[in-house]
C-alpha positions in Angstrom: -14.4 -14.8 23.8 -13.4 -12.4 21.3 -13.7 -13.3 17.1 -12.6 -11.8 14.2 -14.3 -11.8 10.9 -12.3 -13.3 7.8 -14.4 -12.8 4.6 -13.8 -15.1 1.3 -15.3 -16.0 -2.1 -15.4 -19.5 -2.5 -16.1 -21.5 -6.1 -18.2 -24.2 -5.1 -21.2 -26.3 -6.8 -24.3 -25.6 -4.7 -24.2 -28.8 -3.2 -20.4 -28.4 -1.7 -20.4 -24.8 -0.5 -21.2 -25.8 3.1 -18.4 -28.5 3.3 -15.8 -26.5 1.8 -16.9 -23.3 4.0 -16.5 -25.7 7.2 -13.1 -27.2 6.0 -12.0 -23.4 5.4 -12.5 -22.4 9.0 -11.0 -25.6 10.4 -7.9 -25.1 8.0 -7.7 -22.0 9.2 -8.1 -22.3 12.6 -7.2 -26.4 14.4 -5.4 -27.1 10.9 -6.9 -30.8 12.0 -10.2 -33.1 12.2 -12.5 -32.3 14.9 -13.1 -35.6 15.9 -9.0 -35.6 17.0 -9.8 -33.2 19.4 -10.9 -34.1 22.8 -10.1 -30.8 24.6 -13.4 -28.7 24.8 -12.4 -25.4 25.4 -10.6 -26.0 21.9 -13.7 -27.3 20.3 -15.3 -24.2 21.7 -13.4 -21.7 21.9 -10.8 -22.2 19.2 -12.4 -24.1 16.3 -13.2 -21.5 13.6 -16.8 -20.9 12.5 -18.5 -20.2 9.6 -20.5 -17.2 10.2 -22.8 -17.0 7.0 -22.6 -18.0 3.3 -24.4 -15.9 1.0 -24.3 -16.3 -3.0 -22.0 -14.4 -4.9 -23.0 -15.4 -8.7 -21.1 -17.5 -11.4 -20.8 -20.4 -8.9 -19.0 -18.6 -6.3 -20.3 -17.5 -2.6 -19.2 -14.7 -0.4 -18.4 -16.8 2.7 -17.7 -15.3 6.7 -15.7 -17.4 8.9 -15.2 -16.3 12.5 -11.7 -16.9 14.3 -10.5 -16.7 17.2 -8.5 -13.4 18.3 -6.5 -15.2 20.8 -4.8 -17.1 18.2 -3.2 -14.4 16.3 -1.4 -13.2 19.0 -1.9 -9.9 18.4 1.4 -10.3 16.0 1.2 -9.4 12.2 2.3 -12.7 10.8 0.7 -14.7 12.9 -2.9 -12.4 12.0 -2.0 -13.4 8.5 -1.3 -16.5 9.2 -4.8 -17.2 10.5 -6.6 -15.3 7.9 -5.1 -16.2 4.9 -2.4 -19.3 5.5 -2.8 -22.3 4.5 -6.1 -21.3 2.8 -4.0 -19.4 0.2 -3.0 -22.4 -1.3 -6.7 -23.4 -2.3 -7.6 -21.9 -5.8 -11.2 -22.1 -5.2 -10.2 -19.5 -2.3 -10.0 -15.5 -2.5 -9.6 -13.8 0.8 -11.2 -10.3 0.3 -12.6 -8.4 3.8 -11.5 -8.8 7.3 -12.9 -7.0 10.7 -11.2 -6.8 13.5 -12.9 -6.3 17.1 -11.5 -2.9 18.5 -8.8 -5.0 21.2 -7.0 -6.1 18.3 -7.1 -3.2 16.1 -5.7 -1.3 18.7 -2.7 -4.0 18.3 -1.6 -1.8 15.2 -0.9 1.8 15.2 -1.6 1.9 11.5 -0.1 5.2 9.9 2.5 6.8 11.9 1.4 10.2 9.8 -1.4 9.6 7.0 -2.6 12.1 4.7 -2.8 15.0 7.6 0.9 14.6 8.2 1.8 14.5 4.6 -0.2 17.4 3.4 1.9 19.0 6.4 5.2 17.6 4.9 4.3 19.2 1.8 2.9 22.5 2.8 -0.2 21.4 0.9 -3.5 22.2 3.1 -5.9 21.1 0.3 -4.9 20.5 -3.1 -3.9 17.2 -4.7 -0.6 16.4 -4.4 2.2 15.1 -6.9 4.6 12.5 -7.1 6.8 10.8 -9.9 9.4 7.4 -10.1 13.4 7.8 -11.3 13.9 5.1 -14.0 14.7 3.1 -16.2 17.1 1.0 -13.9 19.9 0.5 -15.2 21.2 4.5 -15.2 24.1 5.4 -13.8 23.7 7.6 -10.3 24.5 10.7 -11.8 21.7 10.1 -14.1 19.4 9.0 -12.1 20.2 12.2 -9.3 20.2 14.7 -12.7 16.7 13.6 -13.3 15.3 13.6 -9.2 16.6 17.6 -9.4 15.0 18.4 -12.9 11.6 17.2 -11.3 12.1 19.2 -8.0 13.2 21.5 -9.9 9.6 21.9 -11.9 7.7 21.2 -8.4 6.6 17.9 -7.9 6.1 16.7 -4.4 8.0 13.3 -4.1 10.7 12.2 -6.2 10.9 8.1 -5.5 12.9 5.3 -6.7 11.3 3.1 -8.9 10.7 0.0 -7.0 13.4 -2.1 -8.8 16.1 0.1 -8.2 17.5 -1.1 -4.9 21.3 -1.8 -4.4 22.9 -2.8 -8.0 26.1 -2.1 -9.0 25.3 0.4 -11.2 23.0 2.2 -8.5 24.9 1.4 -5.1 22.1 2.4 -2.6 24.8 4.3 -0.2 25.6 6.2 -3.3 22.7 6.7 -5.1 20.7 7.9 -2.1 23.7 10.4 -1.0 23.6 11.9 -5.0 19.9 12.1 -5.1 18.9 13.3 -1.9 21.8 16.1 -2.3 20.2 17.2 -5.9 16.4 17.5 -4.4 18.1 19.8 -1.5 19.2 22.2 -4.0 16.4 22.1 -6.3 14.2 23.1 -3.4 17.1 25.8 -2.4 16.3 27.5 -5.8 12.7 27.0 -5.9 11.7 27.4 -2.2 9.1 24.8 -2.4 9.2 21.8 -0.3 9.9 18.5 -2.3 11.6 15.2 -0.9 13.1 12.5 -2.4 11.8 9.1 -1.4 14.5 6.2 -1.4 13.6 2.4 -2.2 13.9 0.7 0.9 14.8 -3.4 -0.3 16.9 -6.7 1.1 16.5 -8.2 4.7 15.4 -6.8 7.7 19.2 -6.5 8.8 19.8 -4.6 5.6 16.8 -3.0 6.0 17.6 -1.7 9.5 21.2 -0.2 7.9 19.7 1.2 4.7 16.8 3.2 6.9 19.5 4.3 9.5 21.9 5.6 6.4 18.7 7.4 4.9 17.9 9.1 7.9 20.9 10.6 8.8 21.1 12.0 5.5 17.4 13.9 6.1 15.4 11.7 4.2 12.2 12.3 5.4 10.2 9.9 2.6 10.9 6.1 1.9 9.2 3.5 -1.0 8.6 0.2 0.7 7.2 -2.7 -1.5 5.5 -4.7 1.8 5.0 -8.0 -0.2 8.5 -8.1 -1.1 10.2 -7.5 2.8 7.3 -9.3 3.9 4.4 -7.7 5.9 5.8 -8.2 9.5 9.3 -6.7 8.8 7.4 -4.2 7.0 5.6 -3.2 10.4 9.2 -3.3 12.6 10.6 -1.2 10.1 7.7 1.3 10.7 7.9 0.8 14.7 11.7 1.2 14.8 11.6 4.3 12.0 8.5 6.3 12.8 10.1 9.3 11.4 9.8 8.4 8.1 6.2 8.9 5.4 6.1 5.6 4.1 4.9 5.7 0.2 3.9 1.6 -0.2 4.3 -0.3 -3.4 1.8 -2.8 -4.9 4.7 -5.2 -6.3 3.9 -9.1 -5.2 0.4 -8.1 -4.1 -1.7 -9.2 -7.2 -2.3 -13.1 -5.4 -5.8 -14.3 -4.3 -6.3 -11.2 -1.5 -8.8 -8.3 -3.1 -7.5 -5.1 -4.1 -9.8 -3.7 -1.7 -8.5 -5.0 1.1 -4.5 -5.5 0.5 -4.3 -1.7 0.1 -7.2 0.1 1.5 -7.0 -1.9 4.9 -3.7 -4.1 5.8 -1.1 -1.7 3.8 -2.8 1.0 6.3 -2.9 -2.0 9.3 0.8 -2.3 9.3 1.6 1.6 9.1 1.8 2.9 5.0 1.0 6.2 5.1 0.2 6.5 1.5 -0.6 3.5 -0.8 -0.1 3.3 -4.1 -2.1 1.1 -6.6 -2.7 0.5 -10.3 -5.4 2.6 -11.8 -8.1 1.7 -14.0 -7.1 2.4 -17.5 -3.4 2.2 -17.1 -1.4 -1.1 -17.7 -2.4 -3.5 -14.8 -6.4 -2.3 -15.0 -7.8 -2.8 -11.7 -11.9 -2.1 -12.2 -12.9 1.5 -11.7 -15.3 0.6 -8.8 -12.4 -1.9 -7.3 -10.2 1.6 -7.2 -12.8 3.9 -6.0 -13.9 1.0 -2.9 -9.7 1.6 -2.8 -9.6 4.8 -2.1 -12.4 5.1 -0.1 -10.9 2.6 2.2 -7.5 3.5 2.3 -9.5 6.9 3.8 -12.6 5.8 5.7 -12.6 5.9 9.6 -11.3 2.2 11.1 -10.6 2.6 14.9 -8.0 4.8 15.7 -6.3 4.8 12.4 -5.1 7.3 10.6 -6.1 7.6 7.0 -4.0 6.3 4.3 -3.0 8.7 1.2 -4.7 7.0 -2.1 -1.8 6.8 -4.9 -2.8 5.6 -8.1 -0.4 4.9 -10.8 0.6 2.4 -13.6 1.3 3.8 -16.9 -0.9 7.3 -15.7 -1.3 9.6 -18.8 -0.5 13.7 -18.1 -4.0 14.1 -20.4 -6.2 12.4 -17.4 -4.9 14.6 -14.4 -8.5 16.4 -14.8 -10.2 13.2 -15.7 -8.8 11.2 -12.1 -8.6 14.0 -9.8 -12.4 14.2 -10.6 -13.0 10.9 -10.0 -10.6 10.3 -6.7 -10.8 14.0 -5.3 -8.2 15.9 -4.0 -7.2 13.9 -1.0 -5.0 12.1 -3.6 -1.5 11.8 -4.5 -1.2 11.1 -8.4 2.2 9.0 -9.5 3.5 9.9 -13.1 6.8 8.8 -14.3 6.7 7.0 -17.8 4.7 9.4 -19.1 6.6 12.2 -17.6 10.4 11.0 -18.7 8.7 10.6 -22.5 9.7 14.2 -23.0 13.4 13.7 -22.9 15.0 17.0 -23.6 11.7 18.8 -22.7 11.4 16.9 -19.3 11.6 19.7 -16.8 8.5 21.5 -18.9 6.6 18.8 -19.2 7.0 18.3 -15.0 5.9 21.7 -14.7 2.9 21.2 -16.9 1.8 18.1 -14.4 2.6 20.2 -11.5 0.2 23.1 -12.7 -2.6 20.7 -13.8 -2.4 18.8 -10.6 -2.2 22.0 -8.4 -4.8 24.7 -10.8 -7.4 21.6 -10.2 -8.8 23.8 -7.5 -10.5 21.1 -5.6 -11.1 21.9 -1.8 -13.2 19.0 -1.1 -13.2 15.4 -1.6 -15.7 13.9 -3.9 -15.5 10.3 -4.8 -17.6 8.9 -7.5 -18.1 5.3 -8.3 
């Protein structure tokens, strides 16, 4: 019988930590009392275990709870379902490590191109790369295509969406994704460097289906997904049915009771994101610097067959700490400016090129990770 290893912090008093460590693995696995059940390969087989509970400090315990593989069907929801349903609605509860044996790893495909295929995308071997974010919403299309060609035009790698610009009516996606697409293609025409712009790919998986087809057949070759929002299943047919495209994935909805760690270093990269992008340590949303560097590091370390994930950390990123972060993530990194970038107004296309050179003169032909 094959198990999978679901890992939690639990707040508990010392004497309740075994109770609620037991009633976590049966809520997560027969969702019942075990005296209801008389069927004994259930009881065996099925019922959930807990596999060790160790202290964790400040009334909390890190706690492993083994479940069975043959009950998440080998089906993203249904995996999440079993490893952090119903035990999401407990407070006490923070789900933050997972191991899957290889049989069910080998479920998902993971990356359909990770950072080898980008760097090939890109024409970019070694160094870091570059990418920025089209905003504020609320610009017209013409605006928001003037200002994806004046950062292709001083180099940067991808050109994306911001994540809440989807389909309004002042930014029709059919439009918008026409207009922008159109002025990266002839930025790179005068420039001769690849650079692609990466559409935000929002609504339901119908919608979903017909905004990916549209963005393909104009050459997209680059698309923004927010997985929390489309939820993480349709966020792994979308990847099955469009393997074409790199997808960039967006943090939005993922700050509930599932670790940083493990959100987007593992199950982003699970359910196919190429490259994942998450807040940085000193910007607005302050994850803690070792929290982003046990990020990055997983987003890049060998699991199974997997392809490595592309680490992309942004939120409120400062142009003075290019040196500062490429030194601290290496150069198997993708850094996200936008804010900071469109500041310059009138001097935007300079100030792109001075990111662009500071992000490409880093020199780096290695990758060293510090925590």
């Amino acid at each position: 019988m094959a198990w999978l290893t679901a890992t939690y912090l639990i707040d508990a008093a010392p004497d309740e930590i075994e109770a609620r460590a037991s009633a976590l693995a049966i809520e997560q696995s027969v969702e019942c009392p075990l005296a209801a059940i008389g069927d004994q390969r259930v009881l065996h087989e099925i019922v959930g275990r807990v596999a060790g509970i160790e202290p964790a400090g400040d009334g909390r315990y890190r706690v492993d709870v083994g479940l069975a593989v043959e009950t998440t069907g080998g089906e993203p929801a249904q995996l999440m379902n079993m490893i952090f349903g119903n035990c999401s609605l407990w407070e006490h509860v923070r789900f933050v490590d997972v191991t899957l044996p290889e049989p069910l790893l080998a479920r998902f495909p993971g990356p359909r191109h990770g950072i080898a295929g980008i760097r090939a995308l890109l024409d970019a071997p070694q160094r870091a790369m570059t990418s920025t974010a089209v905003k504020p919403q609320g610009l017209p299309v013409a605006e928001l295509a003037r200002l994806c060609k004046t950062f292709a035009l001083g180099g940067v790698d991808i050109v994306k969406d911001d994540h809440g610009i989807a389909n309004q009516t002042y930014s029709p996606f059919d439009e918008r994704v026409r207009a922008c697409q159109r002025a990266v293609l002839e930025a790179v025409e005068t420039t001769g460097k690849p650079a692609f712009y990466a559409p935000s790919l929002s609504g339901t998986p119908r919608v979903l289906r017909e905004r990916a087809r549209l963005a393909r057949d104009l050459g997209v070759r680059v698309v923004l997904v927010a997985p929390m929002l489309i939820g993480l299943p349709a966020f792994a047919d979308l990847v099955d049915e469009f393997p074409e495209f790199v997808y960039l994935a967006h943090p939005s909805a993922a700050g509930g009771r599932i670790d940083p760690v493990l959100i987007f270093g593992k199950l982003f990269r699970l359910f196919g994101a190429d490259a994942v992008i998450f807040t940085n340590y000193g910007g607005r949303f302050a994850y803690p610097r070792e929290s982003c560097a046990a990020l990055a590091a997983a987003a890049r370390a060998p699991w199974g067959t997997l392809a490595p994930a592309l680490p992309v950390p942004a939120g409120g990123m400062l142009l003075e700490r290019v040196d500062e972060l490429l030194e601290f993530y290496g150069d198997d990194t993708m850094m996200l400016i936008g804010g900071n970038l469109l500041i310059a107004r009138d001097a935007l296309l300079e100030r792109t090129r001075e990111y662009v050179a500071k992000v490409e003169g880093h020199g780096r032909t290695h990758v060293a990770l510090h925590a």
